[in-house]
N, C-alpha and C positions, 0 to 999 in steps of 0.2 A: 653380440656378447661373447661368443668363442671364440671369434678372432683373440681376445685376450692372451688367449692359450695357445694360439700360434702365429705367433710373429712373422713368420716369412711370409705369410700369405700376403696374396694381392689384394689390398683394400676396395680400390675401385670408385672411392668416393667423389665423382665426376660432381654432383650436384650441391656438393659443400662450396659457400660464398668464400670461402678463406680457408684454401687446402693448396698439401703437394701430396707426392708421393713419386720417387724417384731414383732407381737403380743405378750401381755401380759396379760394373762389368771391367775385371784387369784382366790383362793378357801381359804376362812377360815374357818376351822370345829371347834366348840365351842365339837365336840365329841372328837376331838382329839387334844382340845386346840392347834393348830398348822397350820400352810397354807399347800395346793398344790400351788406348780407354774408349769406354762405349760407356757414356749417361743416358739415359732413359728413362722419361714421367711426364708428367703433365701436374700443372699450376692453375689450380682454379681461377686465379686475379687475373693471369694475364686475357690478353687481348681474343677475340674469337679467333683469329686468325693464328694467335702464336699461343694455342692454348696446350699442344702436346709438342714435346722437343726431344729431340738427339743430336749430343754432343759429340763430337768425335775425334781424341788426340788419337796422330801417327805419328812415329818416329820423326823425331828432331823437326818438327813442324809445330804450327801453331793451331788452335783448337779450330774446329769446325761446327756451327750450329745451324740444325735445320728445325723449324716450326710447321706444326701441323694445325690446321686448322681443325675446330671443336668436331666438325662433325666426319672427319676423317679419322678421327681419335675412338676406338673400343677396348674393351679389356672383358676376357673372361676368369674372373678372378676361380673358381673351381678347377680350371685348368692352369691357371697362370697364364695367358697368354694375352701379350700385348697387341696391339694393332696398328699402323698408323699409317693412314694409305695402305700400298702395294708391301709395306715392311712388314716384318716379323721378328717379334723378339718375345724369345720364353727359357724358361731354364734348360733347355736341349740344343733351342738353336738359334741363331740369327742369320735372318737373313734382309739386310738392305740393298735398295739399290733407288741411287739417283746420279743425275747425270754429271755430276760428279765424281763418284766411288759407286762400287759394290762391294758389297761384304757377306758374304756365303761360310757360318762356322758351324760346328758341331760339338756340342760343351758333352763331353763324357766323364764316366770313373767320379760321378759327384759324391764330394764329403757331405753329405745334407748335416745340416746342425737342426740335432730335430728338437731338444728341448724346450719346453715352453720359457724357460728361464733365457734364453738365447744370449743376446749379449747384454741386455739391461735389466735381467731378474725379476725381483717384485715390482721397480720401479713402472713395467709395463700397468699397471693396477692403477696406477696415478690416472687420471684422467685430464683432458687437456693441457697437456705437457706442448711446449711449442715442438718439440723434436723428438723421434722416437727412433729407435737403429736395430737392426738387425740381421745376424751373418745368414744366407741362405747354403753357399758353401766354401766353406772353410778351403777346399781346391777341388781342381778338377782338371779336366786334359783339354787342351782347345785343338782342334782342327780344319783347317780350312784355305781360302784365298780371301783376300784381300786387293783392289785394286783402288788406287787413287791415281786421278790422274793418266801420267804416262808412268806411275810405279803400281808392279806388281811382289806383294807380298805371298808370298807360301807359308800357310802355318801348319806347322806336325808334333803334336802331342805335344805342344806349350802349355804351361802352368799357368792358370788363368783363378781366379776365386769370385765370390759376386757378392755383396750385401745391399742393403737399403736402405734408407729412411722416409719417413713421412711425417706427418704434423701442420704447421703453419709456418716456420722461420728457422732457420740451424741458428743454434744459441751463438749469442753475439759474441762470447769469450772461449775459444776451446783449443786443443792440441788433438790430432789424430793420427796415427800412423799404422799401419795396414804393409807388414812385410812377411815374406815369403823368402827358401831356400832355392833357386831354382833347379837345384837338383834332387830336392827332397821333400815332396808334397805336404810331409806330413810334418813339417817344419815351419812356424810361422807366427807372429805375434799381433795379438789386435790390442792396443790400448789406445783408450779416448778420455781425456779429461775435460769439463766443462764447465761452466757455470751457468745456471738452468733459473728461471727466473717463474716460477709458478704460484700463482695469488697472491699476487704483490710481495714474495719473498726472493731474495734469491739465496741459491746454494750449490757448492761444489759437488759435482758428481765424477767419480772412475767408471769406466769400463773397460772389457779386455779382458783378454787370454794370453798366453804362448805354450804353443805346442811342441814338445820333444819326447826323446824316448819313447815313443808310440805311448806317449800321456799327453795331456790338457791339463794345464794349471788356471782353474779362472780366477780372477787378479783381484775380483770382486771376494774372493772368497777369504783369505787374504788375513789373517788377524793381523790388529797395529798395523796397518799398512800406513806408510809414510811415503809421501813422493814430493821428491826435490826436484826442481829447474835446476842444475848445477850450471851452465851456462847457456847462451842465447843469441847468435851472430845473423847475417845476413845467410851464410854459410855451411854455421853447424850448431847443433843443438846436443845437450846433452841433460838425459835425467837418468835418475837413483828411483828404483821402487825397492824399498827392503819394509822387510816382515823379521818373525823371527824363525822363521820356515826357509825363508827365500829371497835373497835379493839381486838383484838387478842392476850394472850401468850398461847405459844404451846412448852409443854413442852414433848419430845421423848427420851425416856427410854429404852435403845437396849437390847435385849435379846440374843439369836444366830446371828449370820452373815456368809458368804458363799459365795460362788465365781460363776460370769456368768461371760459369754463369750460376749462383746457389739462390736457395729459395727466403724469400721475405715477404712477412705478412700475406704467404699464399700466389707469390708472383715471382717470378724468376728476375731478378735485379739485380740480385746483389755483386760482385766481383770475390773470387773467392780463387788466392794465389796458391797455386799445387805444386809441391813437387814430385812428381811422378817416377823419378829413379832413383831416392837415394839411397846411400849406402851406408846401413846400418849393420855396427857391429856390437853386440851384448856380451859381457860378461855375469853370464848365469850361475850363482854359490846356491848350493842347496846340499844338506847334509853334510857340511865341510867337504863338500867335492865343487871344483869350479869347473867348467868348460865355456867354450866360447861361439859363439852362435856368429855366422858370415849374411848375412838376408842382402834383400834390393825390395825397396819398397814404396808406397808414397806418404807423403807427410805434408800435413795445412798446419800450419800457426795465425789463430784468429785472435786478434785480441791481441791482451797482455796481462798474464798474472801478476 
């Protein structure tokens, strides 16, 4: 019942017939102009043997997926701490290794988003919701090595942030984009739009922040908020959030894109195409003052409004 009140926690629902619950870990290196991505959860549907997993995109390469089997899979949700095999993954550190790569980091300087409201508000209240989300930190510092391969990575005080989701299925229709300044942690915009399909209804939901001038505007908060698709390429995308407070064009510029594995009816199936470095530029008006916002970030287009 208090998990209600705080979202980032680790659920831990191993015993649910039709669950996920599954992390997203960025790293953008401004060394290797490029991100790490590190997924990490487990799928109650899928198979015993592919019942916990880790993703793992490296520079200009294509995604990596290892399966653990059910009884190599623990979590102590009071501490946050993952398990899987010999691996280690918690909000301080990761540490994998297989005979493929090792990965050895050290997540410091956490922005923790400690509100209960986090990124989906009252909405947490709803009860079986197919999808539910949550920023753990808004940034933080990564440090470490990295090796795949015959390539070694060195990471030093990279700008990395982490969120999550859980439920049964990521809603079939949404936009999400999750960018950052990489020279300014405390720079940074989460919006997600969706269409949520809950007791045989469906309806459009927003969520999201952006963060500047050492404030947080949440986007939920928002009076008359309006948001336009202005347009929609293979390419680039552009939307309008205005209020009468605040508005927004945000214009995302794709670079690579790549393929994960997302969660459906509790099983890891789905195909779900990422781009993981684009280059979004905001033109932010608020109080008849304009400035303009430079990010690198990732972005999915599911669906179609």
């Amino acid at each position: 019942m208090f998990r209600i009140f705080k979202p980032t926690t680790l659920r831990g629902n191993l015993e649910h017939k039709t669950y996920f619950e599954g992390w997203f870990q960025k790293i953008y290196s401004k060394e290797y102009n490029s991100s790490f991505v590190i997924i990490y959860g487990y799928a109650t549907r899928n198979t015993e043997d592919t019942f916990g997993f880790i993703q793992i995109l490296f520079p200009n390469k294509t995604t990596e997926i290892i399966y653990f089997n059910r009884n190599e899979f623990s979590c102590d949700p009071d501490r946050h701490i993952v398990r899987m095999g010999e691996n280690l993954l918690t909000t301080e550190n990761i540490q994998i290794n297989t005979k493929d790569f090792k990965i050895h980091l050290k997540l410091m300087n956490n922005h923790v988003s400690k509100t209960f409201k986090n990124s989906m508000g009252y909405n947490y209240f709803l009860p079986n919701l197919p999808c539910y989300h949550a920023v753990l930190n808004t940034g933080h510092l990564v440090s470490g090595e990295i090796k795949q391969k015959n390539e070694r990575f060195i990471i030093e005080n990279e700008l990395g942030y982490l969120e999550k989701n859980w439920g049964t299925s990521f809603p079939e229709t949404y936009y999400w984009l999750h960018a950052v300044d990489p020279n300014d942690p405390k720079v940074s915009i989460l919006f997600s739009r969706a269409e949520i399909e809950w007791i045989g209804k469906k309806f459009l939901r927003h969520v999201g922040h952006v963060r500047y001038d050492e404030k947080q505007v949440d986007i939920r908060s928002l009076n008359n908020v309006a948001i336009s698709i202005l347009s929609s390429s293979n390419d680039k995308h552009e939307i309008r959030i205005a209020s009468k407070t605040l508005q927004m064009e945000i214009s995302i510029t794709h670079r690579n894109k790549v393929r994960f594995k997302g969660p459906f009816n509790g099983k890891l199936s789905r195909d779900i195409i990422h781009f993981p470095d684009s280059i979004i530029q905001i033109r932010l008006s608020e109080n008849n003052k304009t400035r303009m916002l430079q990010l690198v970030g990732n972005f999915e287009n599911l669906g179609s409004f």
